[in-house]
Structure formats: C-alpha cells, structure tokens
ZATOR-383712 format. One line per field, with one value per residue (C-alpha): residue number from 1; residue in one letter; chain; y, x, z. Coordinates in Angstrom, 2 decimals. Layout:
N
num	NUM ...
residu	A ...
chaine	A ...
v	Y ...
u	X ...
w	Z ...
***
This chain:
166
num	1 2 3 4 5 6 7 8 9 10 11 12 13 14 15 16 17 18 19 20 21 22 23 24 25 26 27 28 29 30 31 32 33 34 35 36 37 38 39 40 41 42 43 44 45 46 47 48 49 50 51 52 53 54 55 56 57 58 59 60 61 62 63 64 65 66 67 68 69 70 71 72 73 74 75 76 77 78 79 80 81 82 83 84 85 86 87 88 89 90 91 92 93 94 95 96 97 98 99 100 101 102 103 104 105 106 107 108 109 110 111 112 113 114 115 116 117 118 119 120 121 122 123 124 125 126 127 128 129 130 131 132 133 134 135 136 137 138 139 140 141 142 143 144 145 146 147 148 149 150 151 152 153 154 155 156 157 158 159 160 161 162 163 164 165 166
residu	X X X X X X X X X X X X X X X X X X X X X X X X X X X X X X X X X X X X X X X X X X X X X X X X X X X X X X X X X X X X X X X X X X X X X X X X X X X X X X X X X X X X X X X X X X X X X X X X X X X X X X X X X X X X X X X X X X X X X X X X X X X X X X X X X X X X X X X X X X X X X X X X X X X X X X X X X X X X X X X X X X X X X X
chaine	A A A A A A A A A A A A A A A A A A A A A A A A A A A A A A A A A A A A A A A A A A A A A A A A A A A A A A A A A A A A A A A A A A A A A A A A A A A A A A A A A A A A A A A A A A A A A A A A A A A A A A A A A A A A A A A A A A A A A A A A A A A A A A A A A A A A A A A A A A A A A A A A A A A A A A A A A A A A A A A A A A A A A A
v	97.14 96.56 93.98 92.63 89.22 86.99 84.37 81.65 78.15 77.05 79.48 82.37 85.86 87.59 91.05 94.02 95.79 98.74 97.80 98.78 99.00 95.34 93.44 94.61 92.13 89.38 90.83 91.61 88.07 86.84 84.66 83.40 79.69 79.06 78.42 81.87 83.68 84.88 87.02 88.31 89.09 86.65 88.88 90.73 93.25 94.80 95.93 97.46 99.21 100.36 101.85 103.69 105.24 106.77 108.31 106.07 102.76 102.19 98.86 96.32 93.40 90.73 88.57 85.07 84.93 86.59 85.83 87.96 86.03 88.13 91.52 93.52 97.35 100.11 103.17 105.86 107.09 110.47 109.27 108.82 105.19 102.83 100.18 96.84 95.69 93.49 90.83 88.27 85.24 83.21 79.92 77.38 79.32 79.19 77.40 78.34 81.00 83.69 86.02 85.55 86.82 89.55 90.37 90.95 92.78 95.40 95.77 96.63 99.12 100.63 100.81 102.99 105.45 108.88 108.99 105.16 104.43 101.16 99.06 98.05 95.50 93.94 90.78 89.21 87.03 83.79 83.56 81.68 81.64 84.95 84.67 82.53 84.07 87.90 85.99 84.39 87.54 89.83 91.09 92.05 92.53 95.58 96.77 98.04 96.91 98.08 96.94 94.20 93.37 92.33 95.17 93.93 96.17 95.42 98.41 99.42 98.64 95.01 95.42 96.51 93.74 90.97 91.75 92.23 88.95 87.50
u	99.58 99.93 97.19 96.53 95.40 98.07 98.98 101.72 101.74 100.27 97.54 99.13 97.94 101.24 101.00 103.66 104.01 106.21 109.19 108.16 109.80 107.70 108.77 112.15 114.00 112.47 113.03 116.59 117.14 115.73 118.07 119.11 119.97 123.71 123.44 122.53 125.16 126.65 123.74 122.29 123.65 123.77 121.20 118.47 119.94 121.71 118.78 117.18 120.15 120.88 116.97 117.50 121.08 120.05 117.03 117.00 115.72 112.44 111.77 108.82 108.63 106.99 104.27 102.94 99.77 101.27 104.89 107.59 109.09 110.66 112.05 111.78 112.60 111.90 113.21 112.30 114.97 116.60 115.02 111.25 111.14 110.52 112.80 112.14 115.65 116.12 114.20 114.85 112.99 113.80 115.74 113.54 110.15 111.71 109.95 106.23 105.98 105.77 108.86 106.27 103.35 105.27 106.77 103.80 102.17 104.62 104.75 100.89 101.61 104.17 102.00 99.64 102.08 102.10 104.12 104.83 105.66 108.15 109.25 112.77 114.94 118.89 119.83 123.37 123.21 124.34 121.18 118.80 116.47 116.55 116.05 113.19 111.16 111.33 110.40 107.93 106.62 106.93 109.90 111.59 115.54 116.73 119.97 120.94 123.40 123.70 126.36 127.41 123.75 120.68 118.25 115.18 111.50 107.96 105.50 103.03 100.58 101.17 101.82 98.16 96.35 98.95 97.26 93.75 93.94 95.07
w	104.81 101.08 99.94 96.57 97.32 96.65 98.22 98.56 97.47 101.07 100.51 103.07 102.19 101.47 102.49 102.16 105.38 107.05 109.37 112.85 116.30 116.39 113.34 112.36 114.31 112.39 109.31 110.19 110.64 107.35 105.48 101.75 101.25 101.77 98.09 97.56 98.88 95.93 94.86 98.24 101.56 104.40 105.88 105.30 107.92 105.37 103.23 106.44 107.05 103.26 103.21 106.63 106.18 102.92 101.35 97.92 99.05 101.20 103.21 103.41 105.55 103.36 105.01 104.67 107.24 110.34 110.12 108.67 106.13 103.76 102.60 99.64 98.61 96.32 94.92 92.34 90.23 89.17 85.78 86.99 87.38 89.69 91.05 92.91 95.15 97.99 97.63 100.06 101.41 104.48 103.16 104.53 103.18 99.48 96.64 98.63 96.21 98.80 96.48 93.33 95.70 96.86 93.76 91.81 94.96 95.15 91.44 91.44 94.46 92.66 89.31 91.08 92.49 90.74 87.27 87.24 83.70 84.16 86.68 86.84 88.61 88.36 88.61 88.68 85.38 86.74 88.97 87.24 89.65 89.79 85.94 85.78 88.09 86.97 82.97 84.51 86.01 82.14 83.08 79.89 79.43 78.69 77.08 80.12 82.65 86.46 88.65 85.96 86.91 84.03 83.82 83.14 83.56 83.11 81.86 84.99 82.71 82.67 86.58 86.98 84.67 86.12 89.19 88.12 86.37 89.99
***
C-alpha cells in the first residue's frame, strides 16, 4: 500500500494499492461520468487490461477508506521518465477530491523511485477539468504533444515538497 497521507474532501485516507485476485473486480467496474466519455473509457476495465497485456503500464487501485474507488497507472519511458495515465474516479465519488489525493500520492511515490527526474502526463485539450486540476497540482505544459494530447510534467522535486508540505 502506497501511503502519503492524503485524504479526500470527506476526510477518507486515499491510499494507492495493487490489483489483487480480491479487488480487481471493483476496480474493473469503476466508471467516468457520462459527461466524460470523450476523454476516458466507459470503464476502468480497459486500463486493467492495457497494464496486464503489455509490460509499459502498471496498475493501482485507488482507495478512499476501504472502498475501491478509483484507478490510476504509471509507466517509465524509453527516455527515463516517469508517466502518470489512467486516472479514473467512480462518477458518483467525483468532486470529493479523492483524483487530487491520489494524484499527488502517486506523484510522491514516483518521485522516490530510482532516476526520477520529471513526471509527465497527457491530457486531451478540451478537458478542462482535466486542465485545472493537473495546474492546480504544478503541472507545467510542455511543448510537447502525445496522441494530439497536452503534455504537461512537474519536476520530482516539486512532487516531494508538494507532499511534504501536505
């Protein structure tokens, strides 16, 4: 379990956690806002299954308390650094802060890992939410594009005091 004391807007610990033979059902079923389908798959199925069919991606169930609630993924590049992907919370758990909390605890887990310079996401450019919570976070654009996607990446620096400062 990945720890760095955040928590949600409810005051939930939200924890990072590996997908088991007992929680990957739940995550499976986590699911965007109808709203939100044009930036994220009806399911979060199709994370799990991107992170177990090849060796890139790696998957977390996110946690608020004891209930699976979320997903999120990460990847180290050809280049060195470190990438943050699927992150998906369950529709009705939106706006409880529980994608911030997660956010900035797998960014501080990644900060640590060995050679972790940068952390880098994509975004599809019409999401604003998207948008405004990555700024919120430091996230800084880049002049990079992935996919037709926004690069934006935060120095593991910044990760580390972000979560320091709590």
């Amino acid at each position: 379990m990945i720890d760095h004391g955040f928590t949600d807007r409810t005051g939930r610990g939200v924890t990072l956690r590996e997908v088991t033979d007992g929680n990957w059902r739940a995550v499976a079923d986590v699911a965007p806002l109808d709203t939100q389908r044009d930036f994220a798959p009806a399911l979060a199925a199709r994370y799990l299954l991107l992170s177990s069919r090849e060796d890139t991606w790696h998957s977390f169930a996110v946690y608020a308390g004891e209930l699976a609630l979320g997903h999120v993924m990460w990847a180290r590049d050809e280049d060195g650094s470190y990438w943050i992907g699927g992150v998906l919370v369950d529709g009705p758990e939106q706006g409880t802060g529980i994608g911030c909390a997660a956010a900035r605890t797998l960014a501080a887990w990644l900060a640590g890992r060995d050679g972790c310079e940068v952390i880098r996401l994509s975004y599809d450019p019409a999401n604003t939410a998207a948008a405004a919570l990555w700024t919120s976070l430091g996230y800084l654009p880049t002049d990079a594009v992935e996919d037709d996607e926004v690069v934006v990446e935060l120095a593991a620096s910044a990760a580390v005091s972000a979560a320091a400062s709590g």
